[in-house]
C-alpha positions in Angstrom: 0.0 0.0 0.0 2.8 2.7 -0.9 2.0 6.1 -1.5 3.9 7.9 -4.3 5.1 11.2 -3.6 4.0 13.3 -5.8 4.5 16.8 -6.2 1.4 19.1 -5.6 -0.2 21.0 -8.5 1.1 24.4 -8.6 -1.2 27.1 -8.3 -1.7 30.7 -8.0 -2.4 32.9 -5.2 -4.6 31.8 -2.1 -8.2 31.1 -2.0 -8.2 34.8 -0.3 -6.2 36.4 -3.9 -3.2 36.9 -1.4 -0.3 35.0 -1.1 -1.3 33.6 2.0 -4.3 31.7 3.0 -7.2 32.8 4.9 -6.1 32.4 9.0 -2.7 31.9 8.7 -0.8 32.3 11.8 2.6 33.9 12.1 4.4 33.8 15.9 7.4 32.7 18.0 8.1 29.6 19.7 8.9 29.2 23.6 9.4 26.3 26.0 8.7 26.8 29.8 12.0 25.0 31.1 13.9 27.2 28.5 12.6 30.3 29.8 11.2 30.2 33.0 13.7 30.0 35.3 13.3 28.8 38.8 13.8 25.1 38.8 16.3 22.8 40.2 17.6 25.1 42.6 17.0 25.0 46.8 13.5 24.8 47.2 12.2 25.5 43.8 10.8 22.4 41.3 12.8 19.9 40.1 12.4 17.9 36.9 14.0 15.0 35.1 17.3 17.6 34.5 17.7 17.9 38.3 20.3 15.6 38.7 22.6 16.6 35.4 22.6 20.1 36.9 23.9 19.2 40.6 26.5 17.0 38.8 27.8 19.7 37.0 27.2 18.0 33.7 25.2 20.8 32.0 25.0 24.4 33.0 22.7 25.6 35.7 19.1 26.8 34.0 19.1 28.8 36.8 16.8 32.1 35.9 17.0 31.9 32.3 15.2 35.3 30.7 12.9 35.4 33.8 9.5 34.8 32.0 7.7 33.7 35.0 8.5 36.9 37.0 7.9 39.2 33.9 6.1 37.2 31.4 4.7 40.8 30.4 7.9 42.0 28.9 8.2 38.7 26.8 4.5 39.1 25.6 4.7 43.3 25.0 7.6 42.3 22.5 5.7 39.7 20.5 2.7 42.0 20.0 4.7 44.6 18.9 6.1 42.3 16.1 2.7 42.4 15.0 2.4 38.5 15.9 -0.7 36.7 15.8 0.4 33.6 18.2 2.8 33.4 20.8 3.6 29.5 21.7 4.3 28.4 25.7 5.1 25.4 27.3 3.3 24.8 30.6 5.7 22.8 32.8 4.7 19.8 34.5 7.3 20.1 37.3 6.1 23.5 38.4 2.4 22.6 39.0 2.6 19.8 40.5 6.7 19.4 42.7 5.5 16.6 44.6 3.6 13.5 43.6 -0.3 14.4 44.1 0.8 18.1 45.4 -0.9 20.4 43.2 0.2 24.0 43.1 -3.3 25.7 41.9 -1.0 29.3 42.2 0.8 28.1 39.4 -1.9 27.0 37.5 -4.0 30.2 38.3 -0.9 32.2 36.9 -0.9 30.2 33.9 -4.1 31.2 33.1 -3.1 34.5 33.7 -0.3 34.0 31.0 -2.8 32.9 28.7 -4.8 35.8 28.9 -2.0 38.4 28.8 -1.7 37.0 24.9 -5.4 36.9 24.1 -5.7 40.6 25.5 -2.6 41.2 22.7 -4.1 39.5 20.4 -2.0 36.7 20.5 -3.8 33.2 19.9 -2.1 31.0 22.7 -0.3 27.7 21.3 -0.1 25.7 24.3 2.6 22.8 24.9 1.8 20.4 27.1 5.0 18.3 27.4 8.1 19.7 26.3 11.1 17.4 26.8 10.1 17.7 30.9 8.4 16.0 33.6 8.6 16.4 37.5 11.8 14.4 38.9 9.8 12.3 41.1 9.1 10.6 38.3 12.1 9.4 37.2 14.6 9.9 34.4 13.0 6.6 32.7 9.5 7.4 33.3 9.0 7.1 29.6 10.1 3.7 30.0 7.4 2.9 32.4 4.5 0.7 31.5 2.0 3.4 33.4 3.5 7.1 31.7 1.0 7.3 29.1 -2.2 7.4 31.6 0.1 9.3 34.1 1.0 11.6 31.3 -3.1 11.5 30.5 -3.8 12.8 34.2 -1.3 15.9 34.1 -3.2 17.0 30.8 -7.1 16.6 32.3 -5.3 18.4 35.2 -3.9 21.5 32.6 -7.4 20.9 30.8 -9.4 20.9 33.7 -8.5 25.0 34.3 -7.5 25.9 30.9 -9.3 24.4 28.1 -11.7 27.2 27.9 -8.4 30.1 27.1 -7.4 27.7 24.5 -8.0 26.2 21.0 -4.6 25.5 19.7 -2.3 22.6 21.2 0.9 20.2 21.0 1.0 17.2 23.1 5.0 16.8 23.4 7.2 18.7 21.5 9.3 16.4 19.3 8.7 12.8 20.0 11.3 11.4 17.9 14.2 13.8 19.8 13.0 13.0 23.3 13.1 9.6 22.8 16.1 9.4 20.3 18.2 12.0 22.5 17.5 10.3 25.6 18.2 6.8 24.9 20.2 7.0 21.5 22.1 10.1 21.5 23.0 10.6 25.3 22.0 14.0 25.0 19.0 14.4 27.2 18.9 12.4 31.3 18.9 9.7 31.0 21.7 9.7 28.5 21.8 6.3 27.2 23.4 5.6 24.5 22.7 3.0 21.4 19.8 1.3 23.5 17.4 0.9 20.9 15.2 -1.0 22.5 14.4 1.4 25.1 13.8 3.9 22.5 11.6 2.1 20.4 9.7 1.8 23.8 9.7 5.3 24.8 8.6 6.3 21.7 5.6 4.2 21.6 4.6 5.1 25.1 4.8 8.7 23.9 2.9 8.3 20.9 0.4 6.6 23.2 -0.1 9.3 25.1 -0.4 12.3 22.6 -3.4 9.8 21.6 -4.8 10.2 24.8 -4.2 13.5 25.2 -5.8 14.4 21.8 -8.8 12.7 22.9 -8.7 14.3 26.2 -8.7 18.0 24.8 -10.9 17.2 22.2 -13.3 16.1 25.1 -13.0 19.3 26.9 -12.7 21.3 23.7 -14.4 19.8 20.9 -13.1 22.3 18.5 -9.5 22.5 19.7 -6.8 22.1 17.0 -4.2 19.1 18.1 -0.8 18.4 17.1 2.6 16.8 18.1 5.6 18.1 16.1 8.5 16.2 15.2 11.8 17.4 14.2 12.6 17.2 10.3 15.0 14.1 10.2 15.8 12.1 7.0 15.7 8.6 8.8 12.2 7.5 7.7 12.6 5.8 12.0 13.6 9.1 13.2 10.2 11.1 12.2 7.7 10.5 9.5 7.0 6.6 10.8 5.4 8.3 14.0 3.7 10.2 12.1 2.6 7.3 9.8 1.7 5.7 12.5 -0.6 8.3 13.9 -2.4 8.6 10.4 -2.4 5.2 9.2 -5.9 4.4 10.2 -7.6 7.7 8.3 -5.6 6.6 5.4 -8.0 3.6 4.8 -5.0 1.3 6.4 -6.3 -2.2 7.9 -4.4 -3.0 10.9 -3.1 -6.3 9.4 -1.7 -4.5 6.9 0.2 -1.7 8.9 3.9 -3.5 8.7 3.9 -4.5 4.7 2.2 0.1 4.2 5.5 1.2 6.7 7.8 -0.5 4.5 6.3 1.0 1.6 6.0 4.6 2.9 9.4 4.4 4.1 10.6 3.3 0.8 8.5 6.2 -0.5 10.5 8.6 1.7 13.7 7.9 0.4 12.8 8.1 -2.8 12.0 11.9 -2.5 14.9 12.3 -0.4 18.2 10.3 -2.0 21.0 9.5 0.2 23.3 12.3 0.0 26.6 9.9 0.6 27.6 6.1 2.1 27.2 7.5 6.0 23.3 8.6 5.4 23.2 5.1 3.1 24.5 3.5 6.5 21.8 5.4 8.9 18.9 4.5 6.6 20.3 1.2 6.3 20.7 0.6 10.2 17.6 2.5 11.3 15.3 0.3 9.0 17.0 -2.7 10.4 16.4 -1.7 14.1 13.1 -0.2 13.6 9.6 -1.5 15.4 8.1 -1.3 12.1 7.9 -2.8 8.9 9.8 -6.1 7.9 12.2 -5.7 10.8 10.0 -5.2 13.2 8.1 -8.3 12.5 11.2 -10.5 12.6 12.4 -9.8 16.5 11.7 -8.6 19.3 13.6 -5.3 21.0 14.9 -5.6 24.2 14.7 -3.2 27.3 18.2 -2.3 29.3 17.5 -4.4 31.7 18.5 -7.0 29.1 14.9 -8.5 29.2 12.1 -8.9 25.9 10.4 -6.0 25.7 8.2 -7.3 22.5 7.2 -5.3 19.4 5.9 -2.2 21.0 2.5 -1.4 19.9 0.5 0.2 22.4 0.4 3.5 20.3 -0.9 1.2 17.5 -3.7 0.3 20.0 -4.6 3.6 20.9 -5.1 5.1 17.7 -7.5 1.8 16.2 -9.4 1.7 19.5 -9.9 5.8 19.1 -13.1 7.7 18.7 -11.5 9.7 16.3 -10.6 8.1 13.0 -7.4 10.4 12.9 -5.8 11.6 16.5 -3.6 14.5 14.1 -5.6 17.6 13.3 -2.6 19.1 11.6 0.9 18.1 10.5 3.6 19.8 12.6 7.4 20.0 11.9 10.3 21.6 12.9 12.5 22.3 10.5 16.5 23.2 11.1 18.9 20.8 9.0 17.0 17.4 8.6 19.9 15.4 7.0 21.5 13.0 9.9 24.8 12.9 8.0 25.2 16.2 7.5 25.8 16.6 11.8 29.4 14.2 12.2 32.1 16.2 11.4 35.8 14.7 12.0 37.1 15.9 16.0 39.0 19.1 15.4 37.0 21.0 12.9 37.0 24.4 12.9 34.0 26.0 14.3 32.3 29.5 15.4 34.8 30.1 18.8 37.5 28.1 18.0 37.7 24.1 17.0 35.0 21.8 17.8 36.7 18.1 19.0 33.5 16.7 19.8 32.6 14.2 16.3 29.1 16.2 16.1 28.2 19.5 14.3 27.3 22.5 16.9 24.2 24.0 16.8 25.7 27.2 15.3 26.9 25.3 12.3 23.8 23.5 11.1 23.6 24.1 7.1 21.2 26.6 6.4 19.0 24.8 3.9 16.2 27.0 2.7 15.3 25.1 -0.7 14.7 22.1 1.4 12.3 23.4 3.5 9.7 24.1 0.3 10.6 20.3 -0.6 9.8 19.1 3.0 6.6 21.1 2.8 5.4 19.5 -0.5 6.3 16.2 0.6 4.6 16.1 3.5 1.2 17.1 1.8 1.5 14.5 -0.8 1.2 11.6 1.9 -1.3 13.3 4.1 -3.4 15.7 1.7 -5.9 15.8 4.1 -4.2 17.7 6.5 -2.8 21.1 6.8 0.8 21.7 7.8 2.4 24.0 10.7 6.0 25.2 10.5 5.8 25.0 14.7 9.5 26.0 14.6 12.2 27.1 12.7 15.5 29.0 13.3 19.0 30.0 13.3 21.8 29.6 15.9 24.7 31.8 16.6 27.1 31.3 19.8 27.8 33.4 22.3 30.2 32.4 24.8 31.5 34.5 28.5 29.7 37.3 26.9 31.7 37.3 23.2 29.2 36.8 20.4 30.8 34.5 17.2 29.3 35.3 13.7 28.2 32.1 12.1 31.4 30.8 9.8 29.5 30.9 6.5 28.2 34.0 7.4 24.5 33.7 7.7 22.4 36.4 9.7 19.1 36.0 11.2 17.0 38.4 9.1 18.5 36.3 5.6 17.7 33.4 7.4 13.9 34.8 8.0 13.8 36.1 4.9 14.9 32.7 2.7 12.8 30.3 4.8 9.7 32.3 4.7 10.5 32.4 0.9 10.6 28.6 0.8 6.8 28.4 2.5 5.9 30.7 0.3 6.8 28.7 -2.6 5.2 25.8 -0.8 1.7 27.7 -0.6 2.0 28.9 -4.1 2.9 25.0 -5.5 -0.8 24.3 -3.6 0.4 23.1 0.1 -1.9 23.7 2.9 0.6 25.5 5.1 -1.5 27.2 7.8 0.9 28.7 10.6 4.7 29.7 11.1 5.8 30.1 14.2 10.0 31.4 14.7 12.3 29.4 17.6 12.4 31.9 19.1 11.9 35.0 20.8 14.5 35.2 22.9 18.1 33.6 24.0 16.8 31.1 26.2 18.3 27.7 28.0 19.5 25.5 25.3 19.1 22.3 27.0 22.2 22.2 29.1 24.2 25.7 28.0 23.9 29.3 27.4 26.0 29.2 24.4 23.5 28.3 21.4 21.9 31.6 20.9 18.5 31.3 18.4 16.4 34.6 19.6 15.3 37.6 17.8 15.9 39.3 20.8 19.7 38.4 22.6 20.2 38.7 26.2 22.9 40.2 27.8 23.7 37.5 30.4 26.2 39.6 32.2 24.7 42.9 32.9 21.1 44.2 33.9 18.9 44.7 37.2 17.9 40.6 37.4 21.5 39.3 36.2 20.3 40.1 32.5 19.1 42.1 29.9 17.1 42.4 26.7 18.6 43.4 23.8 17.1 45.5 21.5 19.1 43.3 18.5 19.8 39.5 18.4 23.0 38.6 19.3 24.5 39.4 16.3 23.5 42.7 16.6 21.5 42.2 13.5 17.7 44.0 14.3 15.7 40.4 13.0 12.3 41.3 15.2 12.4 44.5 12.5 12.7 42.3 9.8 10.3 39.5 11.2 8.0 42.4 11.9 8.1 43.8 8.1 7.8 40.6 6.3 5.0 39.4 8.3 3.1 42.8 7.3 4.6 42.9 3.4 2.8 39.2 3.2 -0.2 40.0 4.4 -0.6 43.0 2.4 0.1 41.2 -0.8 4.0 42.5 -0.9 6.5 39.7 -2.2 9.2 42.1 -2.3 9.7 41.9 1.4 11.2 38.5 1.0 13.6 40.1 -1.4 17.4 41.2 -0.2 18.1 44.5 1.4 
């Protein structure tokens, strides 16, 4: 049952005679941990990254830009961009510290949040899980046979005070790198590495419960708009098999028949997406042969760390055939950086932004800038799911600044080109017929980078070393480029019918 990928029909204009599409939403992507401040430290909530900071193995989040003292100042900025959405993460950890101890302040000052962007005219994208949970669960508790109705209880509990503020959600924020970074990669607590087994198990758990929790809202807010997003990654394993996964069912797929329509959708994949060398050959090669799914998956079973059987997990299978709701995806979201695995080793002692870089990875600050492939991504994802419109839930570029010295990126890229050539490529996408409905820019500010201070993706930088709370806006980036200007006249230019916005200055 493969699907060819087919290229949609281009077209003209928008059913509006603009160039965008009646509703579309332009905003800028946050994540509570990122810039909150106040956990892990005496007396204040800890999640899963509690330990990792007293170790001394990442950098103290300590206050990072403040937005739970002054979430005004962070909202004030996104209205004046001329914004339609702001997205936030409501954090788990903060609400409830102890196991049954619920903090209703925190809650009541969510909701207070929430209204400070509907009052700015801001449409609230709300993020239920993003990469944290409270530490008294564990670092494994995806692992756990119990996280997905756990997880399920925390959301009725968000739901239960907030569903009425809010018609547009994400579940968890990238599946496939919370599961992949925590038990693959090594990046994220637990930091396991190569244990594929637990990540094929983690993964299903957490598909499992953006099921439940799509049902959940959709309980409390019939016409709520529900998503997960996963991170653009050219393993067919790494991102569009959850997604598969999730739509398999409103594709007319029998259930017998998922394994034999995985192999050919993956197949599918890479032929709209060629190898670009032997090592992505090898990662395609070894991610099909470890995968859950498809002709692997049928032939073993993974197994746990513990060393015991842990089956073919399919409880996210389960879920989505036993739904009410014939598809548990009201849109498609991606995030979209630099999708192409290969493209991220680099030899130990290549040069980088700063200096050399002797880790065998590429830094955040030197991901290739690929525009062109953005507009392919687009297309390609509306010719396997035509039914559904697509969010751009983040996209950005990353700089580094390091004890207060800001690097310009090595092949010279600044943020406003960046906003400028990516915005160009969904535009192309819209005009070649793709049903792109929202763009939201990671992010607003410099915030906690998941373990350091040094990735910088914000429109607006922080000065880390000077100001009244230990910091201070900028009124740049930190490249002392002015990209909120330049977000702020594109996003005006498009809507008034202006292409030449999205040309060079």
């Amino acid at each position: 049952m493969a699907v060819d990928f087919v290229p949609p029909s281009p077209r003209t204009g928008t059913p509006s005679g603009g160039i965008l599409p009646d509703g579309f939403l332009f905003g800028v992507a946050t994540a509570g941990f990122q810039i909150e401040g106040g956990f892990n430290g005496p007396g204040e909530p800890a999640n899963n990254w509690l330990r990792w900071e007293q170790d001394g193995r990442v950098e103290p989040s300590g206050n990072a830009v403040g937005f739970w003292e002054r979430p005004e100042e962070a909202l004030d900025r996104t209205a004046d961009l001329g914004c339609d959405s702001f997205r936030l993460g409501l954090e788990w950890a903060r609400v409830e510290p102890r196991e049954g101890d619920i903090d209703e302040g925190a809650l009541a000052k969510y909701g207070e949040i929430i209204d400070g962007c509907i009052e700015r005219g801001l449409k609230p994208l709300v993020t239920l899980h993003h990469f944290t949970h409270p530490s008294w669960l564990g670092e494994d508790f995806w692992l756990r046979p119990d996280s997905p109705d756990r997880y399920l209880a925390w959301v009725e509990l968000a739901l239960s005070r907030l569903a009425t503020k809010v018609r547009l959600w994400v579940t968890i924020n990238e599946i496939n790198v919370l599961a992949f970074g925590s038990w693959l990669l090594g990046i994220f607590p637990p930091g396991r590495l190569m244990a594929f087994g637990d990540a094929a198990i983690a993964t299903d758990n957490l598909l499992t419960g953006h099921v439940l929790a799509y049902q959940a809202i959709h309980r409390a807010s019939p016409g709520a708009v529900v998503t997960t997003n996963n991170a653009c990654v050219s393993g067919y394993e790494f991102d569009r098999l959850m997604t598969d996964v999730l739509m398999a069912r409103s594709l007319g797929v029998n259930r017998d028949e998922l394994d034999d329509w995985i192999d050919g959708r993956r197949a599918a994949h890479y032929g709209w997406l060629p190898a670009s060398g032997p090592g992505e050959r090898a990662f395609r090669r070894l991610s099909a042969m470890t995968s859950a799914f498809g002709s692997a998956g049928r032939r073993h079973p993974l197994r746990g760390h513990n060393g015991t059987s842990a089956g073919i997990p399919r409880r996210a299978v389960d879920a989505v055939y036993a739904s009410t709701h014939e598809r548990t995806l009201d849109v498609v979201g991606l995030d979209y950086y630099d999708p192409m695995v290969a493209r991220h080793f680099r030899a130990p002692g290549h040069r980088t932004a700063g200096g050399r870089g002797w880790h065998p990875t590429r830094a955040l600050w030197d991901d290739v800038v690929d525009p062109t492939g953005l507009t392919r991504w687009l297309g390609a994802q509306q010719s396997v799911t035509p039914e559904a419109p697509l969010w751009v839930v983040e996209n950005g570029l990353c700089n580094r600044v390091r004890n207060g010295h800001s690097y310009p990126r090595l092949d010279g890229w600044t943020r406003s080109g960046y906003l400028r050539e990516n915005l160009n490529a969904v535009v192309s996408a819209i005009d070649g017929g793709v049903p792109v409905a929202g763009y939201w820019h990671w992010s607003l500010v410099d915030n906690y980078e998941w373990g350091s201070y040094q990735p910088r993706f914000g429109l607006y930088g922080v000065d880390r070393h000077r100001g009244g709370r230990g910091f201070r806006w900028l009124d740049t980036d930190s490249l002392g480029d002015d990209a909120g200007a330049t977000y702020r006249r594109i996003m005006s230019g498009l809507r008034a019918g202006d292409r030449s916005v999205l040309d060079g200055e």
